[in-house]
Each structure stands twice: as structure tokens, then as C-alpha cells.
C-alpha positions in Angstrom: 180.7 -95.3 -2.0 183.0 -98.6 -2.3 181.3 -101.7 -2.3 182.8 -104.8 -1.8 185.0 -106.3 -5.1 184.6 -102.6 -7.0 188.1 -101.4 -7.7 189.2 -98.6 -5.6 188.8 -94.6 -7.2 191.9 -93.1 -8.3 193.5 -89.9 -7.3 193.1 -88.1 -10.3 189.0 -88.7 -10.5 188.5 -87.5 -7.5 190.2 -84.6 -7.5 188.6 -83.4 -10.7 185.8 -83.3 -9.4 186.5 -81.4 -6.5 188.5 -78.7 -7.8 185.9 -77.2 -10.2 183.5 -77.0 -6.9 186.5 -74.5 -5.1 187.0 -72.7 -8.0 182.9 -71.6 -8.2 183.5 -71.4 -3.8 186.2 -68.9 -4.7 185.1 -67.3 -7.3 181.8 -66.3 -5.4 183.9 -65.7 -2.8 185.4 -62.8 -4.7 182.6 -61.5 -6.1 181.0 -61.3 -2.9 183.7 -59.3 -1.2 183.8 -56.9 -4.4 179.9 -56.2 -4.7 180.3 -55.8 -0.9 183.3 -53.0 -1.5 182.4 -51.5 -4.8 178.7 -52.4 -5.4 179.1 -53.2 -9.1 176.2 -55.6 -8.7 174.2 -53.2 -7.4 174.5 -51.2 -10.8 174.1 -54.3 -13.1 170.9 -54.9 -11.7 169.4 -51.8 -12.7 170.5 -51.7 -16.4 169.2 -55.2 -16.7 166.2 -54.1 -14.8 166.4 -51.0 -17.7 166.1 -53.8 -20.7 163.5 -56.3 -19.2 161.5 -53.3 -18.5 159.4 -54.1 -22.1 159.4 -57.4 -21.0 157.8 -56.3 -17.9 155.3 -54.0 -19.5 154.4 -56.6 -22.3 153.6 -59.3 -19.3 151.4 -57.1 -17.6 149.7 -55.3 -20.7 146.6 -58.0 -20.5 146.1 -57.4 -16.6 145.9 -53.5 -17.6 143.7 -53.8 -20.4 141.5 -56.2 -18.9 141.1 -53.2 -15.6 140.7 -50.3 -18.4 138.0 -52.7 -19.9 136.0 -52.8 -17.2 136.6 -49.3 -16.0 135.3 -48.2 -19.6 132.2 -50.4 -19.2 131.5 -49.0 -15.1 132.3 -45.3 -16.6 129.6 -46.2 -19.4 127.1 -47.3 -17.1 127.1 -44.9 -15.0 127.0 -42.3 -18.0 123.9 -44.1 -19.2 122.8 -44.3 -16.0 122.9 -40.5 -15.4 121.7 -39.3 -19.0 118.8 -41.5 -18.1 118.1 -39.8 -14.7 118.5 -36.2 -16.8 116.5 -37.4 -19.1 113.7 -38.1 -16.6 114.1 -34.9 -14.6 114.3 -33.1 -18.1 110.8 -35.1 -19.2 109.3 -34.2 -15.5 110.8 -30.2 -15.6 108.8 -29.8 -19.2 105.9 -31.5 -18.2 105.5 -29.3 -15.3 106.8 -26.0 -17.2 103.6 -26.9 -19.6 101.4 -27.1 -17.2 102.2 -23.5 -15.6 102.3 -22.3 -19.2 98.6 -23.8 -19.2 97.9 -22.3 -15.5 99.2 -19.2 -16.8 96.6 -19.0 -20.0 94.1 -20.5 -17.5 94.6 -17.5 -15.9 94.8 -14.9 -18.4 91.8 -16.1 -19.9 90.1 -16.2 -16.6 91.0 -12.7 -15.8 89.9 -11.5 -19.3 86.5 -13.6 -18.3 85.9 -11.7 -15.1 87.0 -8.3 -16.8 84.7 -8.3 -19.4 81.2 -7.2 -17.0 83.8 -4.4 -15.5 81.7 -1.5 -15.4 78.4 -3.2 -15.7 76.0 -4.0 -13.4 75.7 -7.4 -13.6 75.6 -11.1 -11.8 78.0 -13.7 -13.7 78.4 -17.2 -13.2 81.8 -19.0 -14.7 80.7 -22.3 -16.1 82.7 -24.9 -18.4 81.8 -26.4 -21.6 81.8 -30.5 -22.0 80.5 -30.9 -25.3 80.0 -28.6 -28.3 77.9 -29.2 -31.6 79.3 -26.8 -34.7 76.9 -29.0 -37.4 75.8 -26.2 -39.4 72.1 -26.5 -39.0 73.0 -27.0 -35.3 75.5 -25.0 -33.0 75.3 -25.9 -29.4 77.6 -26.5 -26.6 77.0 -28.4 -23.5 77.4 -26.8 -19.6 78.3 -28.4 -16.8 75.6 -26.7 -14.6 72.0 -26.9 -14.5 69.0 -25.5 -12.3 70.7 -26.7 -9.5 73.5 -24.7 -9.4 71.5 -21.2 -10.5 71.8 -20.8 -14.2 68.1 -20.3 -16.3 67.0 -20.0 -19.9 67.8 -16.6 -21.3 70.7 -15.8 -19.6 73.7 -14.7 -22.1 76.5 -16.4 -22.6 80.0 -14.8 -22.9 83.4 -15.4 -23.1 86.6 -13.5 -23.1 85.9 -12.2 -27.0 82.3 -11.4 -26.7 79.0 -13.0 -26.9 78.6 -16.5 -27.4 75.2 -17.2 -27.3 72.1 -18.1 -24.3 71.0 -20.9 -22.5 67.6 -22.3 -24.0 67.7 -25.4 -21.8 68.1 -25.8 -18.1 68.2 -29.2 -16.3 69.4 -30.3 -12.2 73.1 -30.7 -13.8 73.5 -29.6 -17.0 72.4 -26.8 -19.4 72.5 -26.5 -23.1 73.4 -23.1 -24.8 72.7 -21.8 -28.4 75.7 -19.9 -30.2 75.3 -16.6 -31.7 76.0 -18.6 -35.4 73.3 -21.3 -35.1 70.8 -20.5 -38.2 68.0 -19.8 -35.3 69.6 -17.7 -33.3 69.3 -13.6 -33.3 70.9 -11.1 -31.1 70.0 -7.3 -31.2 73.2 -5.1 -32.0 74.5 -1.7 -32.5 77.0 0.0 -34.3 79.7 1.1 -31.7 81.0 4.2 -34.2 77.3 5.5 -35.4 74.8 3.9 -33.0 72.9 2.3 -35.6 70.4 -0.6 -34.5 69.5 -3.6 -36.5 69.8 -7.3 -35.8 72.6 -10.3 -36.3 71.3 -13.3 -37.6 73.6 -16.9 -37.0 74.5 -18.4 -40.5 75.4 -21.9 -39.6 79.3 -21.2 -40.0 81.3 -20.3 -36.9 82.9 -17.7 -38.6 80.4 -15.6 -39.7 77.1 -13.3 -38.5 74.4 -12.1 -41.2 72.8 -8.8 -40.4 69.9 -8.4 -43.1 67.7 -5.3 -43.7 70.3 -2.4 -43.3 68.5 1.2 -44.7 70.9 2.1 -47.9 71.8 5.7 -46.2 72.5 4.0 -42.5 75.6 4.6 -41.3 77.9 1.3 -41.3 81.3 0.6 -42.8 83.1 -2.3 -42.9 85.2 -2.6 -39.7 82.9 -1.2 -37.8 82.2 -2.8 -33.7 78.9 -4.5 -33.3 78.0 -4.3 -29.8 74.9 -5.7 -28.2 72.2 -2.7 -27.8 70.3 -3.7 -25.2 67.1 -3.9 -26.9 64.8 -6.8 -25.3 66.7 -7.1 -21.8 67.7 -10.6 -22.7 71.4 -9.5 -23.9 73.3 -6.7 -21.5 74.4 -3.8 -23.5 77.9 -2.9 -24.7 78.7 -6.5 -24.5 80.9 -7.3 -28.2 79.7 -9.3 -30.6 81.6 -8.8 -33.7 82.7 -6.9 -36.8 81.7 -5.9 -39.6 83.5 -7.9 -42.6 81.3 -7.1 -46.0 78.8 -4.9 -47.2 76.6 -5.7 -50.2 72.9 -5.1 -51.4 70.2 -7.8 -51.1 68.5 -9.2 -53.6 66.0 -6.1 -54.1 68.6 -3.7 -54.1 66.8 -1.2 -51.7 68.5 -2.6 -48.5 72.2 -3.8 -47.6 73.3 -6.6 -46.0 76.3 -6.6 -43.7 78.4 -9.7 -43.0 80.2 -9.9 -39.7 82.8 -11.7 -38.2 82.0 -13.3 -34.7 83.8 -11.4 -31.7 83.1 -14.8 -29.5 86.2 -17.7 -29.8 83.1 -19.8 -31.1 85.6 -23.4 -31.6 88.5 -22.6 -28.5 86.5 -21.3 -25.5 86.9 -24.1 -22.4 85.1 -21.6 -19.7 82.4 -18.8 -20.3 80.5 -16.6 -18.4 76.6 -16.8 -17.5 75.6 -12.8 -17.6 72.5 -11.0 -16.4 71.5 -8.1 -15.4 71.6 -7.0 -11.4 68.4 -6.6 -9.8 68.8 -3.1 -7.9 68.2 -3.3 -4.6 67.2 0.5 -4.1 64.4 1.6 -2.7 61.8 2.8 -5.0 59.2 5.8 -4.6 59.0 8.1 -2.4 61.7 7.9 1.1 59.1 7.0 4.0 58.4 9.8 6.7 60.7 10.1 9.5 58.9 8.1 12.9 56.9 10.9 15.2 58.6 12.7 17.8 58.0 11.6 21.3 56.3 13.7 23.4 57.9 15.5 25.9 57.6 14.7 29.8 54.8 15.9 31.9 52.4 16.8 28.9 49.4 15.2 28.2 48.6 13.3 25.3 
């Protein structure tokens, strides 16, 4: 713009400054037309798109890293997540795999209970054991029924070995048992092989019976099967209660005394079985005479 008193702009001036202005006007002019026609732009763009690739890659390398972080971390936390759930259904899966192992023994030792009066006539009760003293001057154990529920001193006590022992005290709830071992306890016996009688003394130890007083020319052998005889009706017969471990003479040397091992599981047992003998519900003496005819009808009496 010309303001009053400024000297007027030469020829030249302007025109410089125009003629660079249609030289870029004609020169995009030109390449306009020939991008248009042979599309040479077209093909520069993609070889520089070719080289700022890296630059491309480089720019968005945090944004990927950042989204592989945090898939990593979700991928983790789920892993966790479900080894913790395995672990849990793996915890719950043994836990209940050892409890049908211990239904399963329950079982078998239930069904070698209930097998052992096969072929006898007897009544048995299945009782558990809550307590159980093995002091040596004292071998007890502890039912968990009394009076109440039928049991009574004398009966025998078995379990799926052999004999255990008998109950010597009854109350409402709860009865107490002596084992075969205690010092003061004695069971009569036989000799399974040879039939000999004699007696089997508790020692105390829970792995060993004392049977005193054996005639040198009996016949008895180490290994031999001690079975209860009988003898005394307190004990059913044929009922196992050990075998026979040593042999050696007493003090006197005119007798032998045997030592047996226990047939009973004196320190595992968890249930045992209250044995007596049946009371026969036959008639006895003679049958009773047959009720008389009735007389026929029309005769007199």
C-alpha cells in the first residue's frame, strides 16, 4: 500500500516478486497434469512409505509393548487364577478319594467283623472303642455302650483277628473291656493241629500271651493256632486267639512254657464285636401228644 509522501514502487520490485509466485503456479501446474497422466506420484509415495516404515514401527513400539504388557499380566492372572482353582479341586478330589479309601477299609474290616461268627451260633453286637489303656499292669479299652443298649459282663470281645478280651463292667452308656494281655486276664485255649487244652495268661505287653504248665510230652510246636476251647461257656469255641511263638521249660524243668503271639489287632482295632452264645429256641423233652379226636356225630359221650 502507498501512503501519502512514500515514493512510488518501481517496476522491477514488483515484478520480482510476482514471477517466482507463477513459476511455483506453473510448475504445480505441471506436475499435477503429469501425476494425473502417468501417476509417478502415486509410486513415490510408496517407496517413501517403504523407508519411513522403521520410523513408523519405532513410533508405535511403546503403544505395542505397553498392550503385550498388560496382556502378559491378564494371561498371568488368569493362569494363577486357574492353577488355584485346580489346585482346590485337586485338594477336594484327594480329600474325598481318602475318605472312600477309609469307607472302603471301614468296610473290609466290617465285613471281616461280621464273618468271623460265620458258622457259629451266636448273637453279636458291633460296638466302637473311645478310649484304650495299654499300661502294662493295666490293658483296657473303653465302649461306647452300656446296659442300656444290651451288652453285660462276660460277654467276649472280638475283632476281625481274634479275641480281644470281655467286658467286666457294664454301665447305662458305656462298658469297659479287659484285653486278652492284661496281667489278670485268662482265656481257655486249644491247640488247633493236636487238640491240646491248657490256658493263656495276659503278660502286660500287647504283643504277647503266656501259656504256663504245658506237660513235656503234649503235643505243641511253635506255629501252632490257639483257638479258644470252649471250656467254661464264657468264650465261644473256635474263636482265634493266637500263635504259638516260643517254647521253653519253666523253672522246674518238668513242664514247658509256650509264648504266643496275640491273634487280636490289640493297638489298631476302631470297632469289635460283643459275642455270645445263642440261646436255642427248641423245644426240649419229649414232643407233646397230639389233641384228642373229636367224636363222631350221633354217638354218645
Amino acid at each position: 500500500m502507498a501512503y501519502p509522501g512514500s515514493p512510488a514502487a518501481r517496476l522491477s520490485e514488483s515484478a520480482g516478486g510476482t514471477l517466482p509466485l507463477l513459476a511455483y503456479l506453473a510448475l504445480a501446474t505441471l506436475l499435477m497434469v503429469g501425476d494425473h497422466r502417468g501417476g509417478f506420484a502415486n509410486q513415490a509415495r510408496q517407496k517413501l512409505s517403504v523407508l519411513a516404515e522403521p520410523v513408523w514401527w519405532l513410533a508405535d513400539a511403546p503403544g505395542r509393548l505397553i498392550e503385550a504388557g498388560r496382556e502378559l499380566t491378564s494371561s498371568r492372572g488368569s493362569l494363577l487364577a486357574e492353577n488355584e482353582q485346580l489346585r482346590r479341586e485337586l485338594q477336594v478330589n484327594a480329600s474325598r478319594l481318602h475318605r472312600m479309601a477309609a469307607v472302603a477299609e471301614e468296610n473290609q474290616r466290617l465285613r471281616e467283623l461280621l464273618g468271623g461268627t460265620r458258622g457259629y451260633r451266636l448273637t453279636a453286637q458291633l460296638v466302637g472303642i473311645i478310649d484304650i489303656d495299654l499300661d502294662p499292669t493295666r490293658q483296657r479299652i473303653v465302649l461306647d455302650a452300656g446296659a442300656n443298649d444290651g451288652v453285660r459282663v462276660g460277654q467276649a470281645m472280638i475283632d476281625a483277628g481274634g479275641v480281644l478280651g470281655q467286658v467286666v463292667e457294664v454301665t447305662p452308656r458305656r462298658a469297659t473291656a479287659l484285653l486278652v494281655t492284661d496281667p489278670e486276664h485268662a482265656v481257655p485255649v486249644q491247640v488247633a493241629r493236636s487238640g491240646l487244652r491248657t490256658i493263656a495268661f495276659g503278660t502286660g505287653r500287647s504283643d504277647q500271651l503266656r501259656l504256663p504248665n504245658i506237660p513235656q510230652s503234649a503235643d505243641i510246636r511253635v506255629g501252632d493256632q490257639l483257638v479258644t476251647s470252649g471250656i467254661g461257656g464264657r468264650f465261644p469255641a473256635g474263636f482265634p486267639v493266637g500263635v504259638v511263638q516260643a517254647l521253653e521249660p519253666d523253672d522246674t524243668r518238668l513242664f514247658v512254657v509256650a509264648q504266643a503271639r496275640p491273634a487280636a489287632f490289640i493297638d489298631r482295632s476302631l470297632e469289635v464285636l460283643l459275642v455270645s452264645n445263642a440261646v436255642d429256641e427248641a423245644d426240649v423233652g419229649p414232643p407233646a401228644p397230639p389233641p384228642p379226636a373229636a367224636p363222631p356225630e350221633g354217638a354218645t359221650p
